[in-house]
C-alpha positions in Angstrom: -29.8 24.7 -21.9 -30.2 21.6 -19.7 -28.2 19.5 -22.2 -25.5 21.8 -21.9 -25.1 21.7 -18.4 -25.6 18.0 -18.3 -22.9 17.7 -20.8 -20.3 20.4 -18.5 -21.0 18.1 -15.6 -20.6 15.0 -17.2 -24.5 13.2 -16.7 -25.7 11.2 -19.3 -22.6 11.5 -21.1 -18.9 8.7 -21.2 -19.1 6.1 -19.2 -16.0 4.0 -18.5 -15.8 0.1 -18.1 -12.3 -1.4 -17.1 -11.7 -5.5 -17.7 -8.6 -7.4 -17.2 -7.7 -9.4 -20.3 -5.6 -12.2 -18.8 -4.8 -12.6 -14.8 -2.0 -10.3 -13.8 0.9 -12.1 -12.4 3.6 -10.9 -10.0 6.6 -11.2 -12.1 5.0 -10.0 -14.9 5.4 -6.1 -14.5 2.1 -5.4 -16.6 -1.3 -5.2 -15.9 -3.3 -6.0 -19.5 -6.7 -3.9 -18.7 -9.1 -3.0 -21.6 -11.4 0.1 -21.3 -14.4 -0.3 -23.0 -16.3 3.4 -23.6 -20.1 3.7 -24.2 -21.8 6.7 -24.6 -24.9 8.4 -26.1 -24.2 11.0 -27.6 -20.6 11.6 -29.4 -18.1 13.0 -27.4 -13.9 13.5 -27.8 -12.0 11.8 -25.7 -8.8 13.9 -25.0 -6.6 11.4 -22.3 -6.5 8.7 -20.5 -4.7 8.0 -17.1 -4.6 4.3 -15.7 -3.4 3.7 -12.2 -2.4 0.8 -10.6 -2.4 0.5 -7.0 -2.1 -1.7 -3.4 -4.1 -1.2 -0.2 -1.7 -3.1 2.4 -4.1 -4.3 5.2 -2.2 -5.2 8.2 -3.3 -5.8 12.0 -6.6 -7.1 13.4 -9.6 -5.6 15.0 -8.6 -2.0 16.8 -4.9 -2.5 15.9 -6.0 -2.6 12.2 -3.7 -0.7 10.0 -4.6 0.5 6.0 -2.0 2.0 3.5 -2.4 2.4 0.1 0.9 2.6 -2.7 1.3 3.5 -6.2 2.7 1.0 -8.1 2.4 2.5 -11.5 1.2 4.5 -13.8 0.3 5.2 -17.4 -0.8 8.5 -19.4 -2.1 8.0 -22.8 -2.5 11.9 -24.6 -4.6 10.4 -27.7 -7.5 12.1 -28.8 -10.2 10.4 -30.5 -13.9 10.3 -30.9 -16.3 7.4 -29.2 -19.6 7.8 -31.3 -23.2 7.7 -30.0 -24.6 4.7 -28.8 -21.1 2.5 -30.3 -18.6 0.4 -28.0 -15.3 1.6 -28.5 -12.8 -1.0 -26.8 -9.0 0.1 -26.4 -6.0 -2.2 -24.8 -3.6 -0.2 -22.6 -0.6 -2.3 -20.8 -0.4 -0.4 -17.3 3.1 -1.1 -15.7 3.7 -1.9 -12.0 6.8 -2.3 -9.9 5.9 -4.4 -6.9 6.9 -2.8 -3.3 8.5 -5.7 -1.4 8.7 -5.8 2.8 11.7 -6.5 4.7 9.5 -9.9 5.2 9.4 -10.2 1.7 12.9 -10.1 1.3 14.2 -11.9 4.0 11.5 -14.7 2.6 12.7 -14.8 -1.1 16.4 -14.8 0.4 15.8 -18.4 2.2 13.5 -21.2 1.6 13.5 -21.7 5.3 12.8 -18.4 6.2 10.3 -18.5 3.3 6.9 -20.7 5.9 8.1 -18.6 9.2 7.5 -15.0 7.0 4.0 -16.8 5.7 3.1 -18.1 9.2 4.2 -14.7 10.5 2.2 -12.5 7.7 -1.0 -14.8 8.6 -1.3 -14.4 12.2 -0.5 -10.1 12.0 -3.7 -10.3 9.3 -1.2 -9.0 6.6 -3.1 -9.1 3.3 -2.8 -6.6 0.0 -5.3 -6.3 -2.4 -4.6 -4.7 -6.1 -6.9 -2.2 -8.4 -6.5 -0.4 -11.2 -8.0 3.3 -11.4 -8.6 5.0 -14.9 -10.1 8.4 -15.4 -10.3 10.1 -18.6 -10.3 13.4 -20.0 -13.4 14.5 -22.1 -13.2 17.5 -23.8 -16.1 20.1 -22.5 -16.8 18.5 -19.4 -15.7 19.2 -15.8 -16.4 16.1 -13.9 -14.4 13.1 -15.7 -15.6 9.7 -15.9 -13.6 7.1 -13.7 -13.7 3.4 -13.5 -11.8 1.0 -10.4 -11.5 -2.5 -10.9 -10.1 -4.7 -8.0 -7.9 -7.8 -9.0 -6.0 -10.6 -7.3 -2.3 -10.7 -8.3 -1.1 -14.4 -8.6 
């Protein structure tokens, strides 16, 4: 009985690890991510869903602003089993399309204008920061196991 419900709400049961396999770089358009599955008992894994993301800091102290955009997504329907107490590692390739500022563009326009947008981005405290969300579908369970890994974009 308790088993069961452990299992319906997930406890004791998938656990999700995500790790980047090389550093992400902007032109790049992929992020490279493995996600390595433990568990104790065997479950079915029915999906995937990997999300990659910015949070766009910009402002200081009271001023302070926060956004967060989608940059891309990726759905994997494969089922498959992960086996009690095995390591199951799988390599997805998660593409992103970055978002680009006026700033941005007025900087990659002109070389000049290229240290005024950098000087300008410094002193409003603009600064992104990139992670990549998975969450998987197990088959029986209600809660699904997620995983968030922050990573620098070069």
């Amino acid at each position: 009985m308790i088993d069961k419900i452990k299992h319906t709400l997930g406890i004791e049961s998938l656990k999700i690890k995500l790790e980047l396999v090389s550093p992400v770089l902007k032109d790049s358009g992929l992020v490279d991510v493995n996600v390595i599955y433990e568990s104790p008992k065997t479950v079915t894994v029915q999906s995937i869903n990997l999300e990659c993301i910015e949070k766009y800091f910009r402002g200081r102290r009271k001023s302070k602003l926060i956004s967060e955009y989608p940059l891309g997504e990726l759905e994997v329907l494969d089922t498959f089993q992960v086996m009690a107490d095995e390591r199951l590692v799988k390599n997805y390739k998660v593409p992103f399309e970055l978002l680009k500022s006026e700033m941005d563009n007025m900087a990659d326009s002109n070389f000049v204008f290229g240290g005024l947008v950098g000087v300008a981005k410094f002193l409003k405290g603009v600064k992104s920061e990139y992670r990549i969300e998975a969450s998987v579908k197990v088959k029986g369970t209600k809660l699904n196991p997620t995983a968030r890994l922050v990573f620098e974009m070069k």
